[in-house]
C-alpha positions in Angstrom: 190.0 11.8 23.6 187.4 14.3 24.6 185.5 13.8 21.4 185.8 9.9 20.9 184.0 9.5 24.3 181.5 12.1 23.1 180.6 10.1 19.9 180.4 6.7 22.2 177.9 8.4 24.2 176.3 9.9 21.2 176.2 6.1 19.3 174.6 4.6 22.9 172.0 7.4 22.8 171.1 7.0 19.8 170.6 3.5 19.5 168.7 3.8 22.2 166.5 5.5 20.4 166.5 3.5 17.6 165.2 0.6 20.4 162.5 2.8 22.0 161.4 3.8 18.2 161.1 0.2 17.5 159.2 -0.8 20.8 162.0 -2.8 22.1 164.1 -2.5 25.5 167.2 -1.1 25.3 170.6 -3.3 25.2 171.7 -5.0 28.5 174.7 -3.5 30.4 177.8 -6.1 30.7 178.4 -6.3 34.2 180.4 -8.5 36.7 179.1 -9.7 39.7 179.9 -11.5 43.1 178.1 -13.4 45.5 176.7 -12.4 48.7 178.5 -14.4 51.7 177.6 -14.8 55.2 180.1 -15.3 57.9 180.8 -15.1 61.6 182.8 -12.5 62.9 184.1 -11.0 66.2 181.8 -7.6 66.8 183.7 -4.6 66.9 183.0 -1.9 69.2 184.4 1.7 67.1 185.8 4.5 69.2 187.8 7.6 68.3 190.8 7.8 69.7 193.9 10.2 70.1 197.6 9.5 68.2 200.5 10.1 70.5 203.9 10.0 70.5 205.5 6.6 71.8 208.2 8.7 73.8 208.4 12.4 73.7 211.5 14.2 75.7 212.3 17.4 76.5 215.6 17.4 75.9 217.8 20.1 78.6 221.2 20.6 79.4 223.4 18.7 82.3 226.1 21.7 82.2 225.7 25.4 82.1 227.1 27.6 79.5 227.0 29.7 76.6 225.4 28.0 73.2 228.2 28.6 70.3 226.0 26.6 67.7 222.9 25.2 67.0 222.8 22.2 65.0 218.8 21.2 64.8 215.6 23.2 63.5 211.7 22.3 64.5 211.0 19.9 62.2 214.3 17.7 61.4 215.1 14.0 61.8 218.0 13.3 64.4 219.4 10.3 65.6 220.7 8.9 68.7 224.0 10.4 69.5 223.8 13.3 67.6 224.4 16.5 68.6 221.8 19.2 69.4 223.6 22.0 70.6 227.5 22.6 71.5 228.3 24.8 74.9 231.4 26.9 74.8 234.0 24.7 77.0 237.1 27.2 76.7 236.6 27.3 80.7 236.3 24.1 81.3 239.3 22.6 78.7 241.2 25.3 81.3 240.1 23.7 84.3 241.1 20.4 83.2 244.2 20.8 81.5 245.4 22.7 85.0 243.8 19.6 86.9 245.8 17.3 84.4 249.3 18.5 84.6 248.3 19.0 89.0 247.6 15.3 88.7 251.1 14.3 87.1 252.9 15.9 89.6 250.8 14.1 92.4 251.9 11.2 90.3 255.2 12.1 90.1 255.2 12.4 94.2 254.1 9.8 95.1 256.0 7.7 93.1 259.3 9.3 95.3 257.6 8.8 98.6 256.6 5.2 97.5 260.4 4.3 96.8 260.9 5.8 100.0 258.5 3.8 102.0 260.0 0.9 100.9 263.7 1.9 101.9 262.3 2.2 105.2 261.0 -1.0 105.7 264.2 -2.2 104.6 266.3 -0.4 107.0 263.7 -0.8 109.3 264.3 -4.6 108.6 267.9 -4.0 109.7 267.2 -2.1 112.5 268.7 1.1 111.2 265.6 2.6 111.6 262.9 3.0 114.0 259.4 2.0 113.9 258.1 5.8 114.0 260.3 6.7 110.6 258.5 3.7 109.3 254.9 5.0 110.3 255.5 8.0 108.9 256.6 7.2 105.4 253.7 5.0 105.0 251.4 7.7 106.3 252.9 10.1 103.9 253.0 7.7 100.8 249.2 6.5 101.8 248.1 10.0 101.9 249.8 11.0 98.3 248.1 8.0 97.1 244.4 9.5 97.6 245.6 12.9 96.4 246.5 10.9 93.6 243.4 9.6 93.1 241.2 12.4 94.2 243.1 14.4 91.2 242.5 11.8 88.8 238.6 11.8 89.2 239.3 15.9 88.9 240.5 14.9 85.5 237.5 12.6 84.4 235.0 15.3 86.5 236.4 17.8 83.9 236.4 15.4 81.0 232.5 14.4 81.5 231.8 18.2 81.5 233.4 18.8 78.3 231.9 15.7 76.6 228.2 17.2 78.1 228.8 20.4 76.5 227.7 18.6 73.2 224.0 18.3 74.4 223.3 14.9 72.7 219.8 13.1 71.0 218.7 10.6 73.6 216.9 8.4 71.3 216.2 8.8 67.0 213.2 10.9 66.9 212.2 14.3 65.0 212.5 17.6 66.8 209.6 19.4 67.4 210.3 22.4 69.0 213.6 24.5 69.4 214.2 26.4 72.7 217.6 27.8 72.1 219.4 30.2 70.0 223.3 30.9 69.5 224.7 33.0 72.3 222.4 32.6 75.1 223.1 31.3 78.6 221.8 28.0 79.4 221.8 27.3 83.0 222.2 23.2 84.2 218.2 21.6 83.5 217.1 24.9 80.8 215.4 23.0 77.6 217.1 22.7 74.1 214.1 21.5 72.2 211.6 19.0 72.7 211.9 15.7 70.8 208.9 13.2 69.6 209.9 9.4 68.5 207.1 8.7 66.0 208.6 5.0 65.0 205.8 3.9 66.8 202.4 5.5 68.0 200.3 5.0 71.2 196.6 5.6 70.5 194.4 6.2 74.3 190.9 5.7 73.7 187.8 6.1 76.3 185.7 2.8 76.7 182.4 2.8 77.7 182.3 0.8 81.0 179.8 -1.4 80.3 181.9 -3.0 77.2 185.2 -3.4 80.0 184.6 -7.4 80.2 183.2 -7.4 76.1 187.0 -6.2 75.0 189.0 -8.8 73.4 192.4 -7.7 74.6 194.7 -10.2 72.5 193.1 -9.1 69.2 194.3 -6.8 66.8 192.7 -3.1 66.7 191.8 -1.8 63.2 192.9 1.6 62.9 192.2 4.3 60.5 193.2 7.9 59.8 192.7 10.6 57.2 196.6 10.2 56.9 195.9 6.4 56.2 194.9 7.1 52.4 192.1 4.1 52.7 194.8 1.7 53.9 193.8 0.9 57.7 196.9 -0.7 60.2 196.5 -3.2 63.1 197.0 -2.1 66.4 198.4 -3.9 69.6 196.0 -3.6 72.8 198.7 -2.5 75.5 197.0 -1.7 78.4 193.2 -1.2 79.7 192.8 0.6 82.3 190.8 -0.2 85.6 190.3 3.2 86.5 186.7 4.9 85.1 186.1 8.2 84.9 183.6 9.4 87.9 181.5 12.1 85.4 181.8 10.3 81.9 182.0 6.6 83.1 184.6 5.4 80.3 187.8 3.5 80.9 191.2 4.6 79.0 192.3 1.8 76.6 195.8 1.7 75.3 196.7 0.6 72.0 200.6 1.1 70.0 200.6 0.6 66.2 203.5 0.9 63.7 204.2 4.2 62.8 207.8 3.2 60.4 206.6 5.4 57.3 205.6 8.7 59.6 201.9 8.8 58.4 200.0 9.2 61.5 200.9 12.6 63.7 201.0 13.3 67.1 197.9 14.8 68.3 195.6 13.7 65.6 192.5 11.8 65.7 192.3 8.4 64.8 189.0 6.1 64.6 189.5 2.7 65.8 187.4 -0.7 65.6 187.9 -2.3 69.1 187.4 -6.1 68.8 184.6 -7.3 71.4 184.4 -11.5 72.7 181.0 -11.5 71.5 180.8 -13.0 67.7 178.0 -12.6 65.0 177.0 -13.3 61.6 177.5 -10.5 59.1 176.6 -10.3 55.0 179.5 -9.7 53.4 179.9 -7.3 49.8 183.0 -6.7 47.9 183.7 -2.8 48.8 183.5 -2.3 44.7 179.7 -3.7 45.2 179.4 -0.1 47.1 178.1 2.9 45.0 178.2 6.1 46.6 174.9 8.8 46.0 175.4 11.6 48.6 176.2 10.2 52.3 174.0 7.3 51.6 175.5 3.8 50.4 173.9 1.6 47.6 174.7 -1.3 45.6 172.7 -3.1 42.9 171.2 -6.9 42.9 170.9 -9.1 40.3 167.8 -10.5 39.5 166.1 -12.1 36.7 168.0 -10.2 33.6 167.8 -7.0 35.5 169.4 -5.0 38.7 167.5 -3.8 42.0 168.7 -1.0 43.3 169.1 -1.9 47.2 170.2 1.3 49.5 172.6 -0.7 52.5 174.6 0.7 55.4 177.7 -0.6 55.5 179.7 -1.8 58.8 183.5 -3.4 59.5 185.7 -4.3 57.1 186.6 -7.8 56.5 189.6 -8.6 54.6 188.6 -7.1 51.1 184.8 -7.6 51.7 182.6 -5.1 53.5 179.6 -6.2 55.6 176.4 -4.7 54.9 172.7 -4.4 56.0 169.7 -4.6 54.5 167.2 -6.2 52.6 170.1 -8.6 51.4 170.0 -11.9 51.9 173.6 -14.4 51.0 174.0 -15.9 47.6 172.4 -12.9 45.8 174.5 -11.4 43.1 175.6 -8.0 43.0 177.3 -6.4 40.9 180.8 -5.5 41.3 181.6 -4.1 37.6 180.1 -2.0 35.6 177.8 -0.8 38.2 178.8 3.2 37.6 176.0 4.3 35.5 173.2 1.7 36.2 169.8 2.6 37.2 166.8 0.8 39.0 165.1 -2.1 36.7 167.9 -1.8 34.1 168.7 -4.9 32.0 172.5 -6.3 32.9 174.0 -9.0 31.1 177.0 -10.9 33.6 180.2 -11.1 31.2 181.9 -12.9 34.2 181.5 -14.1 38.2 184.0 -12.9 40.5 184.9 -15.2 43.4 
């Protein structure tokens, strides 16, 4: 492969040679262009801005207790529900079996004073007995009754415990840190790990005052990343802020965006183009129009049977055009295709016009 584009380069080369040996020009480059367009757009305003988490916990204990097992590392998916960490509950599965068999035989007591009470009230009804018997079996059986239930709350005390001993994800998210290791003693509120939902990212970014009444705050936020690959995501404006900053004068402006595929991280910069009321008119290139030479941008004009080399700086993106400015003017043809190895004044010939 090597060697066949060796001997294409050779052939060009040399019939170039043949040209200049002849006094002619050399053959036109086939190239395909697109037209310049002009259009009026919202201004954008770009700021960097900081990715965090939508919800970040620190997830702790509600029960003290020995860890038996560990069921997370930094780094892993979990999901609502899940388990973190299981407590040793021999104590506790003690305590409540004790508390369960104490409730039964509340139950069962009370059930015999109950059947009492109401042999009273029938003897009482006879007159067999007298009011003061009567009193006191209903104070007795009324008294069982809230042991009764005093025991049974015991019971679901105990069973809450146990269930909490199984230190559980709050919400799906990925565990970032791990506080805990197998056989040591958590007391009630000590942290297990600290857990980041990343479904969905809030970006804070510090506005300039000056541009507080320029924000459009029900447009959509272009945001890029390294971590994008090229491929910017719109962000909703949450919040802005009336609070500025008595040294640097900026306003915090909130933004979330979509964060389902896990490409941007907590903590990482993001650049953002803030959309601003204020509209303008912009020239408008398809981004292949763009040729890169160093850190400066450049594209190449058609004109008369030849291309112009034109250095630009280019702005905001626009659907799959870039704007640009420059000594560009709309309707010109640049070219699109073709446009890697051209030079200044070389002759192009336009194989097609791209829309």
């Amino acid at each position: 492969m090597k060697r066949t584009i060796s001997m294409s380069i050779l052939l060009m080369l040399a019939s170039m040679a043949t040209y200049a040996q002849r006094g002619g020009a050399p053959p036109a480059s086939p190239v395909s262009v697109a037209t310049v367009t002009q259009e009026t757009v919202a201004s954008r305003l770009q700021l960097v801005g900081t990715a965090m988490a939508k919800h970040r916990s620190l997830v702790a204990t509600e029960v003290e207790g020995i860890v038996d097992a560990r069921h997370f590392d930094a780094g892993q998916a979990v999901n609502k529900g899940d388990a973190l960490v299981t407590l040793r509950g021999d104590q506790l599965r003690i305590r409540r079996a004790a508390a369960e068999a104490e409730h039964a035989n509340l139950v069962s007591l009370h059930a015999d004073r109950k059947a009492a009470l109401e042999r009273s009230r029938v003897l009482f009804s006879k007159g067999h007995v007298s009011e003061e018997v009567l009193q006191g079996d209903a104070f007795t059986e009324a008294a069982l009754q809230h042991r009764v239930t005093s025991a049974a709350a015991e019971v679901q005390r105990l069973d809450d415990l146990l269930q909490k001993t199984a230190v559980a994800v709050p919400f799906d998210g990925v565990m970032t840190r791990v506080h805990v290791e197998a056989g040591e003693w958590l007391a009630v509120g000590d942290a297990v790990g600290e857990l980041l939902d990343l479904s969905r990212i809030e970006i804070v970014v510090d506005l300039p005052e000056n541009h507080v009444r320029e924000v459009d705050v029900d447009a959509k936020v272009v945001v890029s990343a390294e971590t994008l690959a090229g491929q910017p995501r719109e962000a909703r404006i949450l919040a802005l802020i009336p609070d500025s900053d008595e040294e640097t004068h900026m306003v915090p402006l909130r933004m979330e965006v979509d964060n389902a595929d896990g490409a941007l991280v907590a903590g990482m910069f993001v650049t953002t183009l803030v959309p601003l009321i204020a509209r303008r008119d912009v020239r408008l290139v398809p981004k292949d129009a763009i040729v890169s030479r160093g850190e400066a941008s450049l594209l190449f004009v058609v004109e008369e049977g030849r291309c112009r080399e034109l250095y630009v700086e280019t702005g905001m993106a626009v659907r799959d055009r870039v704007a640009v400015n420059g000594d560009i003017r709309e309707g010109q043809q640049v070219v699109v295709r073709g446009n890697e190895r051209l030079r200044d004044g070389q002759p192009v010939a336009i194989d097609q016009v791209i829309e």
